[in-house]
C-alpha positions in Angstrom: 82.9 111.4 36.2 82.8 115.2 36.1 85.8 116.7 36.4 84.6 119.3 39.3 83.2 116.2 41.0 87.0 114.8 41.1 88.3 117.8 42.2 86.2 118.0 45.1 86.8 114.3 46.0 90.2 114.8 45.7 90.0 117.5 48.0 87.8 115.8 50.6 90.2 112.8 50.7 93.3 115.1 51.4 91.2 117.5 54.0 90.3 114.1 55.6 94.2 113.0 55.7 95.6 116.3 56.8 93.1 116.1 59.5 94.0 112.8 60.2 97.9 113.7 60.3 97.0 116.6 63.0 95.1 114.6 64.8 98.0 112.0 65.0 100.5 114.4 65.9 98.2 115.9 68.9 98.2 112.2 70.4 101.5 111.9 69.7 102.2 115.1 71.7 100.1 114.3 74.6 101.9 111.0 75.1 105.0 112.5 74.9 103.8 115.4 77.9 102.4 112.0 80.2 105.7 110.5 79.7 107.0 113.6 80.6 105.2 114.2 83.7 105.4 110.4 84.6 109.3 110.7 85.2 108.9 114.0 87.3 106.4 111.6 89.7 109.3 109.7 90.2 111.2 112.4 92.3 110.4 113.2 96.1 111.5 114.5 99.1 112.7 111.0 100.1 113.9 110.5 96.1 115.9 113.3 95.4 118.3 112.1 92.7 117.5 108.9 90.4 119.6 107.2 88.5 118.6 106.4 84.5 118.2 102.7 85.6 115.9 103.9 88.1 114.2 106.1 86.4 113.2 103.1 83.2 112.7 100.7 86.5 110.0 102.9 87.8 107.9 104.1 84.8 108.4 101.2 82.7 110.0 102.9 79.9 112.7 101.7 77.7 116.2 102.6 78.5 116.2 104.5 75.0 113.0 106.4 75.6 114.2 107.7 79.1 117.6 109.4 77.7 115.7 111.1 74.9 113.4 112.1 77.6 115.5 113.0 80.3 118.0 114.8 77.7 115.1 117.1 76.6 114.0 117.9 79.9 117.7 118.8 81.6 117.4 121.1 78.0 115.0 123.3 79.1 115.5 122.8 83.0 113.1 120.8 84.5 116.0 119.0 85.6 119.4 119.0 86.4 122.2 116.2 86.5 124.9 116.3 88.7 128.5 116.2 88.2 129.4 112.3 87.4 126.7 112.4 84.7 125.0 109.6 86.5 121.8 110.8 88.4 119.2 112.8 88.2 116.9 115.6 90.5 114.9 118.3 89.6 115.7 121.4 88.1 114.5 125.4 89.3 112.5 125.8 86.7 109.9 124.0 88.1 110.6 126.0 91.4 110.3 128.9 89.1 106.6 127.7 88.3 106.0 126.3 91.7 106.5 129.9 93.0 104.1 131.6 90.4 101.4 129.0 91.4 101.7 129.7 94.8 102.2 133.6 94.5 98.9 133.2 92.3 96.9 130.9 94.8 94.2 132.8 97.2 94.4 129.9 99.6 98.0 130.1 100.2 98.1 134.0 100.8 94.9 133.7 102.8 95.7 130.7 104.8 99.3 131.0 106.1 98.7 133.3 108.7 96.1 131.0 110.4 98.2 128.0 109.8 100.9 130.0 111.4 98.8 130.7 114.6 97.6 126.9 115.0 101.7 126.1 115.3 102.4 128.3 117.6 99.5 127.6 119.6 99.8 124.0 119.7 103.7 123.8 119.3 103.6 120.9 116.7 103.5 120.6 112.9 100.9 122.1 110.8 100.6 121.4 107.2 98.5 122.7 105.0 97.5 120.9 101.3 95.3 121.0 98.5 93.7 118.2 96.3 95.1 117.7 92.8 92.9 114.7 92.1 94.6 111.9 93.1 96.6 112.9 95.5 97.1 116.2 98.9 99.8 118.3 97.5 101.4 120.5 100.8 102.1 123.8 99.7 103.0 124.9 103.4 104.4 124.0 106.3 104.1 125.6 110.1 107.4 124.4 112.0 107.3 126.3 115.3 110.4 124.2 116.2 112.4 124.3 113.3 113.5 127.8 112.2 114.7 126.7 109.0 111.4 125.6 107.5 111.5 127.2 103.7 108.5 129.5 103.5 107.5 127.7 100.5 107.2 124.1 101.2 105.7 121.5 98.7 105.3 118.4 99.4 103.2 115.5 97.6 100.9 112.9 100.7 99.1 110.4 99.7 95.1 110.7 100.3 94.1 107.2 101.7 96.7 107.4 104.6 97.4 111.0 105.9 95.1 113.1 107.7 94.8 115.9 104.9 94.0 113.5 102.4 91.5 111.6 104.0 89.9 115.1 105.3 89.7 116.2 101.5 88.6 112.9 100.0 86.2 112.1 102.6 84.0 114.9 100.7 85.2 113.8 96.7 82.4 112.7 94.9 82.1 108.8 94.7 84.1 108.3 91.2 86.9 109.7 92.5 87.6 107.8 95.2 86.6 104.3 93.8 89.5 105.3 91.1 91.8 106.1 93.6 90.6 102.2 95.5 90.8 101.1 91.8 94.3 102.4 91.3 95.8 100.1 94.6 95.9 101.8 97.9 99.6 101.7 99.2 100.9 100.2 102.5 103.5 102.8 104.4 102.6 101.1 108.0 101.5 98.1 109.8 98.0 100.1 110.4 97.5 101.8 106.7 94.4 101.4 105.1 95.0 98.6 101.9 91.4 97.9 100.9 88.3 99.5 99.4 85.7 98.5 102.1 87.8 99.8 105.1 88.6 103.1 103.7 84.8 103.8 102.4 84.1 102.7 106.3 86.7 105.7 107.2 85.8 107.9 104.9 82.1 107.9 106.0 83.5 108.3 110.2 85.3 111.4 108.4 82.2 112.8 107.5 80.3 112.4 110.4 82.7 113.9 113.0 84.2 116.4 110.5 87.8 115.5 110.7 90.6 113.0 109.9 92.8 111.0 112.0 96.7 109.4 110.8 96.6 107.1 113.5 100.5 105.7 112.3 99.5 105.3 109.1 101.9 107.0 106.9 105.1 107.0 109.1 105.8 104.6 112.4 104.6 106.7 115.7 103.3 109.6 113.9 99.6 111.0 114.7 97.9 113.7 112.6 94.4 115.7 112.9 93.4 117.2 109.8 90.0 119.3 108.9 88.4 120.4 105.6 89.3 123.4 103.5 85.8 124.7 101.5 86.0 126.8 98.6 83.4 129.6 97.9 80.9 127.5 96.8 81.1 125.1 99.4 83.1 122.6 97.7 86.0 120.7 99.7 89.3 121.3 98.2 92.1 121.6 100.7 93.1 120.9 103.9 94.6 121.0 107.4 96.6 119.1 109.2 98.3 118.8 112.7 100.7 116.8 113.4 102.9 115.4 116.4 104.3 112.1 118.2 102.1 109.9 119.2 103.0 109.8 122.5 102.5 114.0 122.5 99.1 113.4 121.0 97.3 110.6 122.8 94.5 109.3 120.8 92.3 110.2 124.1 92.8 113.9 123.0 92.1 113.6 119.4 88.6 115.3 119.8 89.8 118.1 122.0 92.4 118.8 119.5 90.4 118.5 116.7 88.9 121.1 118.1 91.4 123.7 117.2 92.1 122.1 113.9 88.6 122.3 112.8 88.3 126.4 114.1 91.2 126.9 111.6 89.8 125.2 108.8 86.8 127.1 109.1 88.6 130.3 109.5 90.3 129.7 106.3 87.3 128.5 104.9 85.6 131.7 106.0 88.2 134.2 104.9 88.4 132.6 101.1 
């Protein structure tokens, strides 16, 4: 064989395994960041601090895997451990991101002030949340009763059972929500919504009267109203919520509430 022919063989075959090495160590990469962002799932407002057996229990992972993990991310502060060494919670550079996000996000800046003027009016909780795909992240909170509410308040809800959710995934396009039916629909109450059928049934009630209804579906004797959020182009991405008792918001005033709710959303929708 010629000895240019060789060369350029040659040089084909390593091209091909250097390519093949990059494209190995991107994989490997990306696994590493959904492992990462796996264990930071685990944390929430009602799991603040997790212990390393708790943290392999919930993502599967082995015990070995989670320290290396867990030690790389304390590194570089996306979490923190306390002082006996044995648990776990989130660290302030993620509240140092959180922050930029929201300082950069036209819906927070643009919404709060209307979010603000549906708590005082009504005198119960608003929340207000956007979609991140699977599931209503709050980014604030209205707390006309509680002068201690943090400004910046972020909160994960799921979208099958909270009013937010189901007003933003009421309007998702089909795929999306038979993935989030296909991924298992979580029981929180007696009356949440476990199966596919029954939440495509209210999903399409959603639609028609233009708002969502928590009827005790996420916590025991809470009842929320929430409306769509519309970007620009029309698209639903966000939402509103209020939020009371049950006993201060009889389900025979749900449409007179939603009333308000939906005025809001639209407001919001409007100034965007």
């Amino acid at each position: 064989m010629d000895a240019n022919k060789k060369t350029l063989i040659g040089g084909d075959e390593n091209g091909a395994s250097e390519t093949a090495l990059r494209e190995a160590r991107s994989d490997d990469t990306l696994k590493s960041l959904a492992k990462v962002v796996r264990i930071l799932e685990c944390f929430s407002t009602a799991d603040r601090a997790l212990s390393v057996a708790e943290l392999c229990d919930r993502t599967g992972f082995p015990r070995s895997t989670t320290h290396r993990l867990l030690a790389s991310m304390k590194d570089v502060g996306f979490l923190d451990q306390d002082r006996t060494r044995d648990r776990y919670r989130l660290g302030l550079k993620l509240f140092e991101f959180g922050n930029v996000v929201l300082s950069n996000m036209d819906l927070h800046r643009e919404a709060r002030p209307y979010v603000e003027q549906l708590g005082r009016m009504t005198g119960q909780l608003v929340h207000l949340a956007v979609f991140d795909g699977r599931q209503a992240v709050v980014i604030h909170r209205s707390d006309p009763s509680d002068n201690a509410t943090p400004l910046t308040y972020i909160e994960n809800a799921p979208v099958h059972c909270t009013s937010v959710g189901k007003a933003i995934l009421a309007f998702q396009p089909a795929s999306v929500i038979d993935r989030l039916i296909g991924d298992g629909l979580r029981r929180y109450t007696d009356t949440t919504i476990t199966n596919g059928p029954d939440l495509i049934a209210e999903l399409t009630a959603v639609r028609e009267r233009g708002y969502a209804v928590d009827d005790t579906e996420h916590q025991p004797g809470l009842r929320c109203i929430g409306a769509p959020i519309r970007d620009p182009s029309g698209r639903v991405f966000a939402a509103v919520s209020m939020s009371g008792p049950a006993w201060k918001i009889p389900a025979s005033e749900g449409p007179a509430i939603s009333k308000m709710v939906i005025h809001c959303a639209h407001s919001i929708s409007a100034r965007l």
